[in-house]
C-alpha positions as CSV (number, residue, x, y, z in Angstrom):
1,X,91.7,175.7,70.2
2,X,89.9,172.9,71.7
3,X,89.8,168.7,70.6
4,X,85.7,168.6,70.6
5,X,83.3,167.9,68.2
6,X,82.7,164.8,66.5
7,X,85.1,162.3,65.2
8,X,85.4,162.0,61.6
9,X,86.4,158.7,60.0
10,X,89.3,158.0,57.0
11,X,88.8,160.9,54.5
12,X,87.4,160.5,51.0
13,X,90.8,160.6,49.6
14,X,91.9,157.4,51.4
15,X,94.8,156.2,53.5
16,X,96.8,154.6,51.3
17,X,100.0,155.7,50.2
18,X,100.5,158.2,53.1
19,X,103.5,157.0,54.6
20,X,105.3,157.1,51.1
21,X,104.0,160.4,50.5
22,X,105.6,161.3,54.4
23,X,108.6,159.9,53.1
24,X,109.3,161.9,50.0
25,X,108.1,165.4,51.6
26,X,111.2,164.5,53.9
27,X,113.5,163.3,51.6
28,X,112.5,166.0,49.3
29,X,112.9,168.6,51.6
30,X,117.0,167.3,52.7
31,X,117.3,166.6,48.7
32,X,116.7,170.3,47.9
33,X,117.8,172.3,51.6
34,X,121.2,170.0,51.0
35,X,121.1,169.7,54.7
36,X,119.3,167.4,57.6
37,X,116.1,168.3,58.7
38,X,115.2,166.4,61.3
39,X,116.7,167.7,64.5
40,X,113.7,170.3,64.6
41,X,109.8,170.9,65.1
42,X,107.9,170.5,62.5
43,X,103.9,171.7,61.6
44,X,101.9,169.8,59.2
45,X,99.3,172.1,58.7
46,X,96.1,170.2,57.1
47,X,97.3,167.0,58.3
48,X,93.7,165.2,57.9
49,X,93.6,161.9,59.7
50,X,97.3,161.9,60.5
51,X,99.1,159.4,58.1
52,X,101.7,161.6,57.1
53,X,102.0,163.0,60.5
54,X,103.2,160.2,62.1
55,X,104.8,158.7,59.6
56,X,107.6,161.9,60.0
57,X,107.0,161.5,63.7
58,X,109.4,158.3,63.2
59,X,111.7,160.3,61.3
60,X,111.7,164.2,62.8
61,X,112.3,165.4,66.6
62,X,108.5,166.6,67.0
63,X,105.7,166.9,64.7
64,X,102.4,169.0,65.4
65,X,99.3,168.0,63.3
66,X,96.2,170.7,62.7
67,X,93.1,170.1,61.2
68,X,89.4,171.7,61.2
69,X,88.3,168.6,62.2
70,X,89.4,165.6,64.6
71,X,89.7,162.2,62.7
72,X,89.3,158.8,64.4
73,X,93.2,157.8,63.8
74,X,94.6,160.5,65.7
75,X,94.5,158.7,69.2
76,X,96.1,155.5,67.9
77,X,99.0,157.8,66.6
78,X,99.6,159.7,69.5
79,X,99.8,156.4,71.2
80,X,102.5,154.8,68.9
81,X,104.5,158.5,69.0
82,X,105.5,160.3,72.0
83,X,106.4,162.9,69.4
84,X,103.4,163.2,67.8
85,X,100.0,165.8,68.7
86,X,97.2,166.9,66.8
87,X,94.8,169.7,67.2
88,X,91.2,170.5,65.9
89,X,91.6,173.9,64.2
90,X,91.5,176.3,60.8
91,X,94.5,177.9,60.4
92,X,92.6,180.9,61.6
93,X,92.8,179.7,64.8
94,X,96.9,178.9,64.7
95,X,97.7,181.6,66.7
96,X,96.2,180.4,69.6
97,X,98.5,176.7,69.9
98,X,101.6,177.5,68.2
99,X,103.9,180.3,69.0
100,X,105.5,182.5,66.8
101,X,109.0,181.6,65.1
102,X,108.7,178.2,66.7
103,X,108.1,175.8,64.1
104,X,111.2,174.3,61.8
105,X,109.6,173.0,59.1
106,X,106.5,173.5,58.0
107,X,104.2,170.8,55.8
108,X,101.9,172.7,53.8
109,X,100.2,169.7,51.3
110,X,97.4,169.9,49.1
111,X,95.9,172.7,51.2
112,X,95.5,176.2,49.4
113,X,93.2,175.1,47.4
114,X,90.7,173.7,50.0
115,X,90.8,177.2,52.5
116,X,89.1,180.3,52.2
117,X,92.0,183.0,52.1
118,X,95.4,180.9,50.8
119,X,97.3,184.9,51.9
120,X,96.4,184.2,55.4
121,X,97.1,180.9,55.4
122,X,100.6,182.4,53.7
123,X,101.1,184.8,56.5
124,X,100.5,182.0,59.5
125,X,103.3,179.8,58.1
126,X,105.7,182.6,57.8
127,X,104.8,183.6,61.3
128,X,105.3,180.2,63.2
129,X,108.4,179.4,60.8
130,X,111.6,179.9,62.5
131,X,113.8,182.6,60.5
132,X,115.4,180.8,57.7
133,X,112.6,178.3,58.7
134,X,111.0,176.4,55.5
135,X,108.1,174.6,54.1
136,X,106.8,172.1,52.0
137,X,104.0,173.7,50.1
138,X,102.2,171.7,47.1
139,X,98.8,171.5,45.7
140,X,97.4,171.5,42.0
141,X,97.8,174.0,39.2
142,X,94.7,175.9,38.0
143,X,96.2,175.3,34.1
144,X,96.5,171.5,34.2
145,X,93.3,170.5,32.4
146,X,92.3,168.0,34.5
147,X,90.5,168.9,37.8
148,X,92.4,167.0,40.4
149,X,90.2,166.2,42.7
150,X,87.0,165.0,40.3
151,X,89.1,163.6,37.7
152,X,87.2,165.9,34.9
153,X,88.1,168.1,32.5
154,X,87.8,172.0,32.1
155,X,84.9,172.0,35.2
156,X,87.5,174.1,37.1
157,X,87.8,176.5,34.7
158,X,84.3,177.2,34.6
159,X,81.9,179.0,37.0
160,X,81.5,176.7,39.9
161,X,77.3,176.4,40.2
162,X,77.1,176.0,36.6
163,X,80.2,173.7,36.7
164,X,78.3,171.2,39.3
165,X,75.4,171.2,37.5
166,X,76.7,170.8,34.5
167,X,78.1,167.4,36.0
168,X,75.3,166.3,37.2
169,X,73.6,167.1,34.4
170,X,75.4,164.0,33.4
171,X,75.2,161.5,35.3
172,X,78.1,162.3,37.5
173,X,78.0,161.6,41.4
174,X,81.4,163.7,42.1
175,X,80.2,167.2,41.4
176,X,79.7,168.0,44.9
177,X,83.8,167.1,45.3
178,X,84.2,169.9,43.0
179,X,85.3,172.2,45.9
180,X,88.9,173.3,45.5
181,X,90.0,176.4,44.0
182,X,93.2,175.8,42.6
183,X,95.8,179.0,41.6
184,X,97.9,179.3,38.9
185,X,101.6,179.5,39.3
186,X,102.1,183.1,38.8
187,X,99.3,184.0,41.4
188,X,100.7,181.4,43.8
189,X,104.3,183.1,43.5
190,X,103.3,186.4,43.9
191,X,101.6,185.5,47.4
192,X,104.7,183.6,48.2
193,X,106.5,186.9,47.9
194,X,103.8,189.3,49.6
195,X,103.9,187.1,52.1
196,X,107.7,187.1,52.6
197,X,109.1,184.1,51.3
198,X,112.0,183.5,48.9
199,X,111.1,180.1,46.7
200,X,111.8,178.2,44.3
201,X,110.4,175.1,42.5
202,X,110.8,171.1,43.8
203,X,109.5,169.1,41.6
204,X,112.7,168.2,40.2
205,X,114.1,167.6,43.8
206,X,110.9,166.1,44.7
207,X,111.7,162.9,41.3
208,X,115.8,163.0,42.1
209,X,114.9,161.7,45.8
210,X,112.0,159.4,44.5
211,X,115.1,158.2,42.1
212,X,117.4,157.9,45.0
213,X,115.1,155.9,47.0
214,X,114.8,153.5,44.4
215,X,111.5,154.8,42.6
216,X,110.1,154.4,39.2
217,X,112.2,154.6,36.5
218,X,109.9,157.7,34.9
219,X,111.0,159.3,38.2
220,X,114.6,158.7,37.5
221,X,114.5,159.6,34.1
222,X,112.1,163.0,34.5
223,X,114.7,163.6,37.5
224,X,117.7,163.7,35.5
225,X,116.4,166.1,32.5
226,X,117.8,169.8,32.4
227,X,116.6,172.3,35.5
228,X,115.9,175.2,32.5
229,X,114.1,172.4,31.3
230,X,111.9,171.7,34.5
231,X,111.6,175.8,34.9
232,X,110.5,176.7,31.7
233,X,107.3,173.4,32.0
234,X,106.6,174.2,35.7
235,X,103.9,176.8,34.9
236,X,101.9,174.5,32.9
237,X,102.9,171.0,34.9
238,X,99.6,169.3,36.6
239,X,101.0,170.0,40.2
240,X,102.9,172.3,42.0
241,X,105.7,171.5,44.5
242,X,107.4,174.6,46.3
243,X,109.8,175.1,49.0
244,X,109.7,178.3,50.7
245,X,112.1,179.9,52.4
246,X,111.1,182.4,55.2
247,X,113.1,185.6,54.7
248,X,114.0,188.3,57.7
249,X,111.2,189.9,59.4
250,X,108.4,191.6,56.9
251,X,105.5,191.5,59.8
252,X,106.5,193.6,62.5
């Protein structure tokens, strides 16, 4: 796997707000594991231009960023963390930088949807997670109504050519964002499973820490409701936010 190719600039998603979002992966992850998290190597895998990477880079003992594509910020990063690298790569080609069971924690955001086989992608993170290893793993819910990433309703739900056109049918500029391919949550836990992992749910974990750290009070208040609560509405909630837990050896 090989840095070349050309540069891209700040995603269409922006930069703001990454260094938050870096902030509650971590505290969501010690809020749920119940134990510190730092003292390890850590993967994010679809890192984009970097912003959450080395944002944990100030916080974790070494971060690895991957992405198909080199972006612009990476080389300012590296310079402001010793701890910090980043690779041009599809998780197909993971094999070839990072070892097997050599990764801590793996950061798995707002990915699945975006690559073209979300069980492969399953079955690289359990391979470079350490046993007992575990990883952040988020990204939207096929059920929520609204598509995430275009902001309209139902379009995911229908067949993808006729959904674009259909958009720009009228008037809209955003159907060729219309490229995700969102899961729902009893498809995404059954990979999680095939794959090997043992997981459970983090969006309450994910609005206690937000609490802790002095978020919004809808975060506090969400936060505190019932957990049979937050487990019967997680199939139907607009995002998903899962820690995984690799189990003993099921690729030999």
């Amino acid at each position: 796997m090989n840095d070349i190719g050309p540069v891209a600039r700040d995603p269409r998603w922006g930069q703001v707000g990454r260094d938050r979002k870096a902030e509650a992966i971590l505290a969501t992850l010690q809020w749920h594991c119940r134990c510190e998290l730092t003292d390890g190597a850590w993967l994010d895998l679809g890192c984009g231009s970097g912003g959450i990477s080395a944002t944990l880079a100030s916080h974790v003992k070494h971060v690895t960023g991957v992405d198909p594509e080199p972006w612009r910020r990476w080389d300012a990063f590296r310079a402001e963390h010793a701890n910090l690298e980043f690779h041009a790569g599809s998780y197909h080609q993971l094999e070839g930088l990072i070892g097997r069971e050599s990764c801590d924690v793996v950061v798995c955001n707002q990915v699945y949807e975006h690559v073209d086989d979300a069980c492969a992608l399953l079955a690289e993170i359990y391979r470079v997670l350490k046993p007992d290893g575990v990883c952040y793993f988020a990204g939207p819910n096929l059920l929520w109504p609204i598509e995430p990433h275009v902001f309209w309703p139902f379009v995911h739900w229908l067949p993808r050519a006729f959904a674009q056109r259909s958009m720009r049918a009228l008037g809209s500029k955003q159907a060729q964002g219309l490229d995700a391919w969102s899961w729902s949550y009893w498809r995404l836990t059954r990979a999680f499973r095939d794959a090997g992992f043992v997981y459970a749910s983090a969006i309450r974990d994910r609005l206690q820490s937000d609490a802790g750290t002095g978020g919004k009070t809808t975060a506090r208040v969400l936060g505190n409701l019932p957990e049979s609560l937050f487990s019967m509405l997680t199939p139907f909630s607009p995002a998903f936010v899962f820690v995984l837990r690799r189990r003993a050896s099921v690729h030999s």
